[in-house]
N, C-alpha and C positions, 0 to 999 in steps of 0.2 A: 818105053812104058815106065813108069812112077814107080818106084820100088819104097815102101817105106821102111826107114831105118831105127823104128823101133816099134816095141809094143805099145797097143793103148793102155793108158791109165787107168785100172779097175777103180769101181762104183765106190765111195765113201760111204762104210760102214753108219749106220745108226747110232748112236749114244743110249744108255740106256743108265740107271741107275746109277751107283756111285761116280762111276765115269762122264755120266750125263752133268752129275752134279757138279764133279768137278770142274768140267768143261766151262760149267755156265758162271760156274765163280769167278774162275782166271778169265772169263768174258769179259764181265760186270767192274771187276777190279783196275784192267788196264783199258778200261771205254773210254776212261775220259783222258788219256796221253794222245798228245798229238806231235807229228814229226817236226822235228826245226825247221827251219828254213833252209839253214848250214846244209841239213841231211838231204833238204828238199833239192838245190840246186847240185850237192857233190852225184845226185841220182841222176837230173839232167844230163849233167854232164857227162857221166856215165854210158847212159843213152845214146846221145850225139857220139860217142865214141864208136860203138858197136853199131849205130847203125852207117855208121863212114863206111865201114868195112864190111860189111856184110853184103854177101853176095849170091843172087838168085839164079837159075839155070830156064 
C-alpha cells in the first residue's frame, strides 16, 4: 500500500493591503526580466541529469 512521505502543502494565504501592495510592485517591476539562454540550457541540463537517475517503484 502507498504510504505518503510527507505532508500536503497548505492553501496560499490572500494578500491584502500593504502586503498586497507590495506584492504587486516587486510583480510589476521584475515582469519584464527574462531568463538567458545560458540559464535556459544550464536548467536542461540539469533536468536530463535528475531525470537519468530517478527512480520509480
Amino acid at each position: 500500500m502507498f504510504k505518503p512521505v510527507s505532508r500536503p502543502i497548505a492553501d496560499t494565504p490572500a494578500l491584502y493591503g500593504k502586503a498586497a501592495k507590495k506584492f504587486r510592485k516587486e510583480t510589476e517591476k521584475n515582469a519584464h526580466k527574462r531568463t538567458s539562454p545560458e540559464e535556459i540550457e544550464r536548467i536542461k541540463r540539469n533536468f536530463e541529469k535528475f531525470k537519468a537517475i530517478q527512480q520509480f517503484e
